[in-house]
PDB file of N, CA, C and O in Angstrom:
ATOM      1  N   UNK A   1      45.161  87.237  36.482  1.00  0.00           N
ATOM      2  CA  UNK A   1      46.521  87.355  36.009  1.00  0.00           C
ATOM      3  C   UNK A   1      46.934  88.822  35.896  1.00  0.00           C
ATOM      4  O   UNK A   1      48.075  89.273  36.004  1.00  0.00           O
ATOM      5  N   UNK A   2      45.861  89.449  35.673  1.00  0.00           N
ATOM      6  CA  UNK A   2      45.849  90.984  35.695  1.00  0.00           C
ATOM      7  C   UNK A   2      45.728  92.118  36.562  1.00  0.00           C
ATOM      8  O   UNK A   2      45.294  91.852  37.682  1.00  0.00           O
ATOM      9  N   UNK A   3      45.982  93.231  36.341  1.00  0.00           N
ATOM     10  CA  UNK A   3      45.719  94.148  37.803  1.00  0.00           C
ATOM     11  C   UNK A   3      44.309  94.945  37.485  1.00  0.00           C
ATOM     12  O   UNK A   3      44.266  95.691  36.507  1.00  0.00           O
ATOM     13  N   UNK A   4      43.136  94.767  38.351  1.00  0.00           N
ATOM     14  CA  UNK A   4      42.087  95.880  38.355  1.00  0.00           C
ATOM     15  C   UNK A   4      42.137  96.418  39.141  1.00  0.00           C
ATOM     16  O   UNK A   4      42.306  96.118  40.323  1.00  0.00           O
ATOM     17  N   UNK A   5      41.885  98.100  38.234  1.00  0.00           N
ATOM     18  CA  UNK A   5      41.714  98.787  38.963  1.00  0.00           C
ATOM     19  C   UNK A   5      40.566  99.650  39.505  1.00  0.00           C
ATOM     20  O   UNK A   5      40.442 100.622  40.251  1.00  0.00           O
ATOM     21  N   UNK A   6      39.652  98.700  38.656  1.00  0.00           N
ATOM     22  CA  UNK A   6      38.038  99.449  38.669  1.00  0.00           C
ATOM     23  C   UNK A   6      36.921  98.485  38.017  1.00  0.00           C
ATOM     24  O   UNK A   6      36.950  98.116  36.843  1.00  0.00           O
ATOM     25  N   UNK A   7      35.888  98.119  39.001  1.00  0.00           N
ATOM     26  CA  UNK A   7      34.827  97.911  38.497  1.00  0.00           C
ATOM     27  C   UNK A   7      33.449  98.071  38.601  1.00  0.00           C
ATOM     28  O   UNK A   7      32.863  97.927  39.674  1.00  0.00           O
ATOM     29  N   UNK A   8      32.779  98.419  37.346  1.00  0.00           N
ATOM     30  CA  UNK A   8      31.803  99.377  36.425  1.00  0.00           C
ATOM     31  C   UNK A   8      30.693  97.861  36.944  1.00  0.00           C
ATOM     32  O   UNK A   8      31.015  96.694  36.721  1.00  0.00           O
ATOM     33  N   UNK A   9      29.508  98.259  37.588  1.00  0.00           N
ATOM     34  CA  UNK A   9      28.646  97.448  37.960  1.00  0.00           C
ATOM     35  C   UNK A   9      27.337  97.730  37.597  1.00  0.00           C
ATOM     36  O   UNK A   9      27.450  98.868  37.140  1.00  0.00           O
ATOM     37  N   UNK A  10      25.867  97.345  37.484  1.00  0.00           N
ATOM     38  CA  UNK A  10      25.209  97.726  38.345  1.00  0.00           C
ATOM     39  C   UNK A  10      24.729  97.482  39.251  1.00  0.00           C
ATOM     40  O   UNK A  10      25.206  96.435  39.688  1.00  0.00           O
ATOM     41  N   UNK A  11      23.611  98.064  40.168  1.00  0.00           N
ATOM     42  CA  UNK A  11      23.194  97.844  41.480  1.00  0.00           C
ATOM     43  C   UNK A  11      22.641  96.872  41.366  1.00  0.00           C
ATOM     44  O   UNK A  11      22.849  95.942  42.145  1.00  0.00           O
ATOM     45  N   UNK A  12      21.694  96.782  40.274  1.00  0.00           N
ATOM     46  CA  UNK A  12      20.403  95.493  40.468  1.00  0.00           C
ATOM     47  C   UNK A  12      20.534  94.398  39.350  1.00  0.00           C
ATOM     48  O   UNK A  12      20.194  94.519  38.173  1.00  0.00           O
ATOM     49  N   UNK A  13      21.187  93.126  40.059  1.00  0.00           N
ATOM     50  CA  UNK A  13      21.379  92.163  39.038  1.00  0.00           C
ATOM     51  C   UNK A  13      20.582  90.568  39.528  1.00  0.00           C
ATOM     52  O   UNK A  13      20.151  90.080  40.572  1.00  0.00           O
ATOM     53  N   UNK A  14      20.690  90.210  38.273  1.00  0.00           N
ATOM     54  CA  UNK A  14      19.815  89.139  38.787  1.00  0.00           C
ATOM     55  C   UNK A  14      20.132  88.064  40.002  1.00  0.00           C
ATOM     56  O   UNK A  14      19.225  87.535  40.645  1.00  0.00           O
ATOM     57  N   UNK A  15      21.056  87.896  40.155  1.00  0.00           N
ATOM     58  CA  UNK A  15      22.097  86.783  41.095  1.00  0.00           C
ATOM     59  C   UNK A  15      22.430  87.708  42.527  1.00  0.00           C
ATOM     60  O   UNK A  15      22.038  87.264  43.606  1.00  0.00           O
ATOM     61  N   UNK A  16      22.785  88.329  42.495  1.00  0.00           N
ATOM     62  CA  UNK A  16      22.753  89.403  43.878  1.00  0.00           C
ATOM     63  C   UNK A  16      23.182  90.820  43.190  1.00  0.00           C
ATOM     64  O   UNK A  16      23.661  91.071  42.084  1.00  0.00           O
ATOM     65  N   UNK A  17      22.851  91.563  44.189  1.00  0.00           N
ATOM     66  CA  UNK A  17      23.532  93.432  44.060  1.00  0.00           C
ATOM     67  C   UNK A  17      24.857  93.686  44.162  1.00  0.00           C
ATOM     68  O   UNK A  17      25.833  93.181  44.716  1.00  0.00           O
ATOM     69  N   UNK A  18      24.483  95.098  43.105  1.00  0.00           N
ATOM     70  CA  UNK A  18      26.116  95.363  42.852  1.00  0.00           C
ATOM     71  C   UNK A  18      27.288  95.677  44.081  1.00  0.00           C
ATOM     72  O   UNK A  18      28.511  95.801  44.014  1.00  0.00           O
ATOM     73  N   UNK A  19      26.471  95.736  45.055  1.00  0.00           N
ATOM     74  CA  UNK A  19      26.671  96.398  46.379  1.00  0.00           C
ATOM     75  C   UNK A  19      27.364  95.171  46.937  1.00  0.00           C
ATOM     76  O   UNK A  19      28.522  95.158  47.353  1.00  0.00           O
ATOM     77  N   UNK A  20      26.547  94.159  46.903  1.00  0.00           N
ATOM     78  CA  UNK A  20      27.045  92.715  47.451  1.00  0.00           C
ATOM     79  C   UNK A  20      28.083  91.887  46.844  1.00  0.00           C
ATOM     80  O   UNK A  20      28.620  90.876  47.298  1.00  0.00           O
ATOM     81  N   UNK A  21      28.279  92.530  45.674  1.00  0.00           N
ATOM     82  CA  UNK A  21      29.803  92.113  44.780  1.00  0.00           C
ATOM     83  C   UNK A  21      30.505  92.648  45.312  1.00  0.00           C
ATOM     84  O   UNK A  21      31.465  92.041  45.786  1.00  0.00           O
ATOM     85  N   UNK A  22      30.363  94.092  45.498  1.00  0.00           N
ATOM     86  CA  UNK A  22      31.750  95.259  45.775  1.00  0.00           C
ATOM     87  C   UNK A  22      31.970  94.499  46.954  1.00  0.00           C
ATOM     88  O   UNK A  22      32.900  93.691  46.940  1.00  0.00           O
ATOM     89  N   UNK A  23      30.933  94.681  48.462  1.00  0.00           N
ATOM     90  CA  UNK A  23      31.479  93.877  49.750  1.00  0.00           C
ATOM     91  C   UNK A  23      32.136  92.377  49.195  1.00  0.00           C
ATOM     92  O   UNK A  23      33.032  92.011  49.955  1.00  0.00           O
ATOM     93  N   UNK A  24      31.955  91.645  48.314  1.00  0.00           N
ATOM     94  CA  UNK A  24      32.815  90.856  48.484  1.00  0.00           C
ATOM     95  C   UNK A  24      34.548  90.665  47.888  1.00  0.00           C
ATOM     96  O   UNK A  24      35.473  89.874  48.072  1.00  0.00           O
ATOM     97  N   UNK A  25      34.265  92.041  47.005  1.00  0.00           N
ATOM     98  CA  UNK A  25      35.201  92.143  46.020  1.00  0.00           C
ATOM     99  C   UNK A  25      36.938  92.310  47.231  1.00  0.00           C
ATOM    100  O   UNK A  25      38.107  91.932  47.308  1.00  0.00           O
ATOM    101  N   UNK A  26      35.661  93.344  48.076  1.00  0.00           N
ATOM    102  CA  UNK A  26      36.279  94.404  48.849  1.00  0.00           C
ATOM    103  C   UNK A  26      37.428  93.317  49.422  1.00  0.00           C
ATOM    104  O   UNK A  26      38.617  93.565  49.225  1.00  0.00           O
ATOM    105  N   UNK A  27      37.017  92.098  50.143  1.00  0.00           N
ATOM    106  CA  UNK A  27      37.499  91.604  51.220  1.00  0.00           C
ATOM    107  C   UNK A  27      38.994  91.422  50.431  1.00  0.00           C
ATOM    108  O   UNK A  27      40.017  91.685  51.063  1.00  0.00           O
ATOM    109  N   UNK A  28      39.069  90.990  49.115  1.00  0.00           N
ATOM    110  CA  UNK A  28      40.190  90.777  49.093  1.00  0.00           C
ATOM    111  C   UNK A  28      41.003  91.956  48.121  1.00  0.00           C
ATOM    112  O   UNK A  28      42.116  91.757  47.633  1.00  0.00           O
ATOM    113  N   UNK A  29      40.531  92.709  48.019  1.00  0.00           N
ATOM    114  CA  UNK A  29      40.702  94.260  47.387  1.00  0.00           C
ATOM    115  C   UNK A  29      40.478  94.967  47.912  1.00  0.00           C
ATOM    116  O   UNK A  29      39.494  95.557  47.467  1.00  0.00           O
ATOM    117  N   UNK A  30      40.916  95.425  48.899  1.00  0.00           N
ATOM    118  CA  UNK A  30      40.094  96.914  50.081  1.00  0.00           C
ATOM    119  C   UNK A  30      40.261  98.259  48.541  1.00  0.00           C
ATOM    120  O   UNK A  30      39.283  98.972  48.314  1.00  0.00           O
ATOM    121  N   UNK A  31      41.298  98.380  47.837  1.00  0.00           N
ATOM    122  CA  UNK A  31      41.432  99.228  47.577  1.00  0.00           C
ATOM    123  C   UNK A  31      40.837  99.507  46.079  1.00  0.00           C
ATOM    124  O   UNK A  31      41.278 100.294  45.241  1.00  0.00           O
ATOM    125  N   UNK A  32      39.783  98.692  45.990  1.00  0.00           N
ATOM    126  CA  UNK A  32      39.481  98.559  44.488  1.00  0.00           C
ATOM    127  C   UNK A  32      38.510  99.438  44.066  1.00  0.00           C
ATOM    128  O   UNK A  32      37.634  99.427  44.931  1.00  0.00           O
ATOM    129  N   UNK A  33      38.200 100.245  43.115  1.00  0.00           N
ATOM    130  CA  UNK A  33      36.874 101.713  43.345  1.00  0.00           C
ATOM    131  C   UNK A  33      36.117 101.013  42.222  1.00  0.00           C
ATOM    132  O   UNK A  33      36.552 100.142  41.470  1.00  0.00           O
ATOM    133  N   UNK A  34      35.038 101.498  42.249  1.00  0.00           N
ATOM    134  CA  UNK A  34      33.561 100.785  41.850  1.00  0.00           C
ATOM    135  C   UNK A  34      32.955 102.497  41.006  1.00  0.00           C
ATOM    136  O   UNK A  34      32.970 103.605  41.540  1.00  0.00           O
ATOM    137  N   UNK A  35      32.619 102.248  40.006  1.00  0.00           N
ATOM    138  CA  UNK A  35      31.472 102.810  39.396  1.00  0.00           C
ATOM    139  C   UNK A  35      29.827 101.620  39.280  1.00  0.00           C
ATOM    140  O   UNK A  35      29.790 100.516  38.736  1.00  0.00           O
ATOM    141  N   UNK A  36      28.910 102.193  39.837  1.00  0.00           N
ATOM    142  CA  UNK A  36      27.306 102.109  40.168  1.00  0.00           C
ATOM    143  C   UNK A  36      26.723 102.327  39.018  1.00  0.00           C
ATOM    144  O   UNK A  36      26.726 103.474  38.569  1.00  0.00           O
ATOM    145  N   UNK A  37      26.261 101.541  38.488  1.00  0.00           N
ATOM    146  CA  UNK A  37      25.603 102.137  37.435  1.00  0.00           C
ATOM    147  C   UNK A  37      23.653 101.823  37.792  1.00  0.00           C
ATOM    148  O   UNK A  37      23.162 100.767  38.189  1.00  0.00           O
ATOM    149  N   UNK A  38      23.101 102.808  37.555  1.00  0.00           N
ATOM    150  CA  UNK A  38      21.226 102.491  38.295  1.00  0.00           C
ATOM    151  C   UNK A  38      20.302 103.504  37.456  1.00  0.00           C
ATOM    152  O   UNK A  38      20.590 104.616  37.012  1.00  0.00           O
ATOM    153  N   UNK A  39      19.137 102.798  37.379  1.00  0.00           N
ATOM    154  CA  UNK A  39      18.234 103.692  36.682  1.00  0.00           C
ATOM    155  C   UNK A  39      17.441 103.490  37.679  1.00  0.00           C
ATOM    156  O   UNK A  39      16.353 103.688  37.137  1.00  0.00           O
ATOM    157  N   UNK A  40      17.196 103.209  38.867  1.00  0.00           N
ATOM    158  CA  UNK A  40      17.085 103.181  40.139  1.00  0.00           C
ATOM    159  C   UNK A  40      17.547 104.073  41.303  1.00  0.00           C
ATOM    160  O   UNK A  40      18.735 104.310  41.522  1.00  0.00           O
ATOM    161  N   UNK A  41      16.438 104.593  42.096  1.00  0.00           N
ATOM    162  CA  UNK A  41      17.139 105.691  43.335  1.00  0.00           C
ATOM    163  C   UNK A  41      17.529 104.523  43.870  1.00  0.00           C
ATOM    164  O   UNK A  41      16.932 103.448  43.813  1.00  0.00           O
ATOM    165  N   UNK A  42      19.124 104.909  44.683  1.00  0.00           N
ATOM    166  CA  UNK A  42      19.797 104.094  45.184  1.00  0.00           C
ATOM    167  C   UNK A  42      19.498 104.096  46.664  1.00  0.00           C
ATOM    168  O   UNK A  42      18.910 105.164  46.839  1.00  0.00           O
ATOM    169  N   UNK A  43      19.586 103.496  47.779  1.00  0.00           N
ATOM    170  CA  UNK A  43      19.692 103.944  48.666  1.00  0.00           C
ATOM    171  C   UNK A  43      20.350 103.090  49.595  1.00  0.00           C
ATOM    172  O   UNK A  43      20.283 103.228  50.816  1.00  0.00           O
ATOM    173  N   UNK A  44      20.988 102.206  48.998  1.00  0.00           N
ATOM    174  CA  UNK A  44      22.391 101.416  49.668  1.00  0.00           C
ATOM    175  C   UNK A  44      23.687 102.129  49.374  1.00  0.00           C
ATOM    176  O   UNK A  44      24.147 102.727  48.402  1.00  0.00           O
ATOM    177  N   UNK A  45      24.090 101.835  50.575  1.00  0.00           N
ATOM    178  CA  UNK A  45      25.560 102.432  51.187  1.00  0.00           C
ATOM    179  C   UNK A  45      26.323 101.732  50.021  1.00  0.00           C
ATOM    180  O   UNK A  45      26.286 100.504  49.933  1.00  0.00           O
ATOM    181  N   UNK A  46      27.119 102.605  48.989  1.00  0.00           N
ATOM    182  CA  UNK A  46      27.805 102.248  48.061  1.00  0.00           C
ATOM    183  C   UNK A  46      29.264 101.611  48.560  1.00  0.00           C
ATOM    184  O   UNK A  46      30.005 100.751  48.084  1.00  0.00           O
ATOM    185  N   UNK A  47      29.321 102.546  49.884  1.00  0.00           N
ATOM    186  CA  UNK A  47      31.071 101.948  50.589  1.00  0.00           C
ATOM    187  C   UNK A  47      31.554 102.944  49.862  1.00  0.00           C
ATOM    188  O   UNK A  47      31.043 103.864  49.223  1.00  0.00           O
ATOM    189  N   UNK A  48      33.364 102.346  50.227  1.00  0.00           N
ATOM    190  CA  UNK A  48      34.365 103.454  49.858  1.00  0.00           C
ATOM    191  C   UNK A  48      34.983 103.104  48.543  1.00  0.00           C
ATOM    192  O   UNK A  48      35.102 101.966  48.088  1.00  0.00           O
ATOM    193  N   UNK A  49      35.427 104.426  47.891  1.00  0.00           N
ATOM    194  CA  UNK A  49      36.168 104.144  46.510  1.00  0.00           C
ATOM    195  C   UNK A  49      34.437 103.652  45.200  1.00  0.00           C
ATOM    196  O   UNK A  49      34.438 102.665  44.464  1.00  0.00           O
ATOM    197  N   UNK A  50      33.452 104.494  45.289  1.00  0.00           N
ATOM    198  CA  UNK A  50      32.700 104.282  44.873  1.00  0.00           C
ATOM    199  C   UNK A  50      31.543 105.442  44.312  1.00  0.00           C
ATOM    200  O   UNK A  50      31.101 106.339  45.029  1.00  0.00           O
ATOM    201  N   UNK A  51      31.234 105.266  43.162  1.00  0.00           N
ATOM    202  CA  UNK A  51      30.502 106.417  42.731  1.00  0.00           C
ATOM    203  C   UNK A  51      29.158 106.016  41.965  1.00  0.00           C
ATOM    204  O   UNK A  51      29.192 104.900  41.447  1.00  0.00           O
ATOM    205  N   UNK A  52      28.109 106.671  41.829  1.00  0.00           N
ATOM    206  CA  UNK A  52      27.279 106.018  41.295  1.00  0.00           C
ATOM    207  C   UNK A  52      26.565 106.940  39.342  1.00  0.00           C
ATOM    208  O   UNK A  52      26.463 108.069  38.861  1.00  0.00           O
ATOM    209  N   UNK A  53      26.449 106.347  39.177  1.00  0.00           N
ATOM    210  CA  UNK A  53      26.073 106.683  37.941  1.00  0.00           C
ATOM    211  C   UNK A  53      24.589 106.986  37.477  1.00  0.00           C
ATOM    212  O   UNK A  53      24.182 105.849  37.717  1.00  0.00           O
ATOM    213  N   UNK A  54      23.690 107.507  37.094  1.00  0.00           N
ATOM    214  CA  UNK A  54      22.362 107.021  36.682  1.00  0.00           C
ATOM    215  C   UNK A  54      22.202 106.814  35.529  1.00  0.00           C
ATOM    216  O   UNK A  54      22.771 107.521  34.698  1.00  0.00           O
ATOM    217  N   UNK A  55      21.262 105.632  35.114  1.00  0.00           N
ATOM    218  CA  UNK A  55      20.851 105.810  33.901  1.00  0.00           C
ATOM    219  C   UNK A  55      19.957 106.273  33.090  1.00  0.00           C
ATOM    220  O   UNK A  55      19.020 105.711  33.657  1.00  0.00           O
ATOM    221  N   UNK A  56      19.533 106.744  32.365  1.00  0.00           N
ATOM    222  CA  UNK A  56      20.264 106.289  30.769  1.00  0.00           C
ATOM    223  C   UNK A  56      21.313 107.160  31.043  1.00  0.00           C
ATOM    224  O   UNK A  56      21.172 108.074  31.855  1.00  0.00           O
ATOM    225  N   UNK A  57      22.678 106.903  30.253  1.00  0.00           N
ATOM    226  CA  UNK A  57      24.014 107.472  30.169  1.00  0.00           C
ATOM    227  C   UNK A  57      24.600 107.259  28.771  1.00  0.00           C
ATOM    228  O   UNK A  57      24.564 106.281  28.023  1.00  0.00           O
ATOM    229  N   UNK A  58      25.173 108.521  28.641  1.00  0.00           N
ATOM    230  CA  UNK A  58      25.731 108.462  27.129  1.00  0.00           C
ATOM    231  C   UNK A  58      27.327 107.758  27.307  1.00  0.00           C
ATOM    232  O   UNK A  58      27.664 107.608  28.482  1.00  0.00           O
ATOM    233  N   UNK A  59      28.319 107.321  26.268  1.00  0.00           N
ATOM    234  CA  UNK A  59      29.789 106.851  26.678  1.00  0.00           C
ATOM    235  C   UNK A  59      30.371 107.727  26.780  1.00  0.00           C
ATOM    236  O   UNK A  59      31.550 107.410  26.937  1.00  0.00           O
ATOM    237  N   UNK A  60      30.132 109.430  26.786  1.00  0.00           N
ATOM    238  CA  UNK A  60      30.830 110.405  27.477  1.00  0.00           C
ATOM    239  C   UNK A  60      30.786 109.985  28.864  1.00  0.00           C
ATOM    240  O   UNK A  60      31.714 109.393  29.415  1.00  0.00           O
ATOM    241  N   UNK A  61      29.580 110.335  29.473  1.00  0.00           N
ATOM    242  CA  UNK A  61      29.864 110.235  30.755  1.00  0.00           C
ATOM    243  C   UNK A  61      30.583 109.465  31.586  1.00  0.00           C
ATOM    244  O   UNK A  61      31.350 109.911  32.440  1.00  0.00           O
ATOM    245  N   UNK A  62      30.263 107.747  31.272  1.00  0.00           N
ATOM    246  CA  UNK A  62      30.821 106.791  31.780  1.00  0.00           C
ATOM    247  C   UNK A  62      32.583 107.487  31.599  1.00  0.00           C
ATOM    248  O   UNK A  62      33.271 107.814  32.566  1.00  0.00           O
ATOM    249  N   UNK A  63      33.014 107.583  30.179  1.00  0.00           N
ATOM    250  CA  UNK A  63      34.084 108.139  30.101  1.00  0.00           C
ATOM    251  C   UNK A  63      34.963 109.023  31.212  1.00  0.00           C
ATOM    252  O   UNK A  63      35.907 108.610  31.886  1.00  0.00           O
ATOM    253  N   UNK A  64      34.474 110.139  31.206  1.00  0.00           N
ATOM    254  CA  UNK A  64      34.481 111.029  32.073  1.00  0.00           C
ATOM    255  C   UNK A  64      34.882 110.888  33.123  1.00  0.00           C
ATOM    256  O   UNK A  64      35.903 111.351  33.631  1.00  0.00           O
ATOM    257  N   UNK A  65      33.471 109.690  33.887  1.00  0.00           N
ATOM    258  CA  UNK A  65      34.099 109.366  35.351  1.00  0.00           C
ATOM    259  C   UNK A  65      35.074 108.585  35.357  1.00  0.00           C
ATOM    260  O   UNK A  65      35.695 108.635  36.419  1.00  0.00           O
ATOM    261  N   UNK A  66      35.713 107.458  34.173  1.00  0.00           N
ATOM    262  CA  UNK A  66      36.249 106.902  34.737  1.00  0.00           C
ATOM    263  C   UNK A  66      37.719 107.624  34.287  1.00  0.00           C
ATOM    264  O   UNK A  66      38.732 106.956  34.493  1.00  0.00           O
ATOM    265  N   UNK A  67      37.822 108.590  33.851  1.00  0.00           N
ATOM    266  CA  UNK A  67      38.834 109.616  33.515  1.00  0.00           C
ATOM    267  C   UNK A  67      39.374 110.515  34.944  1.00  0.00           C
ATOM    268  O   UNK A  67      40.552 110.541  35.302  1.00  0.00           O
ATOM    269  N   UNK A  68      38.443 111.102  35.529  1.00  0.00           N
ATOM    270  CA  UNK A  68      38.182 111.357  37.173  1.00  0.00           C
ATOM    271  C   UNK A  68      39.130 110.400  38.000  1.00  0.00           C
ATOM    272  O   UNK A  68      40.162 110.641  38.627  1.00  0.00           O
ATOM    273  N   UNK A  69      38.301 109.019  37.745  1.00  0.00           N
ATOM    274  CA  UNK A  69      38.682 108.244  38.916  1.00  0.00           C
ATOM    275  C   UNK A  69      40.319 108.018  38.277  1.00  0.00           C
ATOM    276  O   UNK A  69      41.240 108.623  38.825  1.00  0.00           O
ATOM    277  N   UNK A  70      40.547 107.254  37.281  1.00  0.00           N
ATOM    278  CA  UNK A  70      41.914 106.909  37.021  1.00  0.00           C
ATOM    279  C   UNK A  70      43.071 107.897  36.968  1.00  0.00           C
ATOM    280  O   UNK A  70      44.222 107.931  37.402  1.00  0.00           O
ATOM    281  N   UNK A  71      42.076 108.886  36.073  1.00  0.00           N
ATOM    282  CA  UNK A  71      43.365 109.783  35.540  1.00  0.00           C
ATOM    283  C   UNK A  71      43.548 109.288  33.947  1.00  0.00           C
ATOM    284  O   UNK A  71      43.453 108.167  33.447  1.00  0.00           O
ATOM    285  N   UNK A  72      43.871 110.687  33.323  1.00  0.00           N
ATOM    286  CA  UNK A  72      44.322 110.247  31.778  1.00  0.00           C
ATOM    287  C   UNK A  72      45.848 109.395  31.802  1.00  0.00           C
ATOM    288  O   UNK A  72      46.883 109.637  32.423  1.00  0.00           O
ATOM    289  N   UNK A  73      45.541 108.460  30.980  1.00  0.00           N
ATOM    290  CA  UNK A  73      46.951 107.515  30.764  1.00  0.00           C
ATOM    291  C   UNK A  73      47.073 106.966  29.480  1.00  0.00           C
ATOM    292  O   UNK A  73      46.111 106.831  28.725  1.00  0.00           O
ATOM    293  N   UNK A  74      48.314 106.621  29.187  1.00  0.00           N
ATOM    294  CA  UNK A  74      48.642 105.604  27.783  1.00  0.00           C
ATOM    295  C   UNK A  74      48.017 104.602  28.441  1.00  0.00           C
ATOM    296  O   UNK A  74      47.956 104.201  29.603  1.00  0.00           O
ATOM    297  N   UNK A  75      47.331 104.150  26.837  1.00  0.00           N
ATOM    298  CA  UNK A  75      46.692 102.698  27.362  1.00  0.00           C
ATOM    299  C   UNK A  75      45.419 102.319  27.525  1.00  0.00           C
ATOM    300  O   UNK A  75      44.893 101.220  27.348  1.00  0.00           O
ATOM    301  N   UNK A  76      44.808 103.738  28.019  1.00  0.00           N
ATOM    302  CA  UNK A  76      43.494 103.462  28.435  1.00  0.00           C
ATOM    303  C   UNK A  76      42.325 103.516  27.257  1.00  0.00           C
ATOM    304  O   UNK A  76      42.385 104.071  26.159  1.00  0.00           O
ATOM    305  N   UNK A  77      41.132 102.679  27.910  1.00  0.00           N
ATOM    306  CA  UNK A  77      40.319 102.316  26.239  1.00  0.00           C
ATOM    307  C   UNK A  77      39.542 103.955  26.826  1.00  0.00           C
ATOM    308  O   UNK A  77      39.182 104.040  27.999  1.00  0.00           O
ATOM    309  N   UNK A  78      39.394 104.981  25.991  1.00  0.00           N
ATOM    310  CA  UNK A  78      38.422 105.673  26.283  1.00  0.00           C
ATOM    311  C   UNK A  78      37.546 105.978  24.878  1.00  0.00           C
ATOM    312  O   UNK A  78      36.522 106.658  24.924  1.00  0.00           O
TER     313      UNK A  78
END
């Protein structure tokens, strides 16, 4: 019902990879950007509109990037 504009994943989940969400996310969202989150070296092609994170991470960082990617706005939970 809503508009996304970003979703915060990680790579390794139990049901499939975060990688294999985004490709499917993609098909009907080309334009949708992805934060990676891994305490894992990655070494799958993240695709486009996508950044990866490592873990452990404090809620600055996550912050941060997703401050980067969006942009500061009214509204946003930071």
């Amino acid at each position: 019902a809503g508009r996304v504009d970003l979703v915060v994943t990680d790579v390794v989940m139990p049901i499939m990879k975060g990688t294999e969400l985004a490709t499917r996310l993609r098909e009907t969202y080309p334009e949708l950007r992805f934060i990676f989150v891994s305490g894992y070296v990655v070494h799958d092609n993240l695709g486009p509109n996508a950044v990866l994170l490592q873990k452990t991470l404090v809620r600055q960082d996550l912050v941060r990037k997703v401050t980067d990617i969006l942009g500061p706005g009214p509204g946003r939970i930071m």
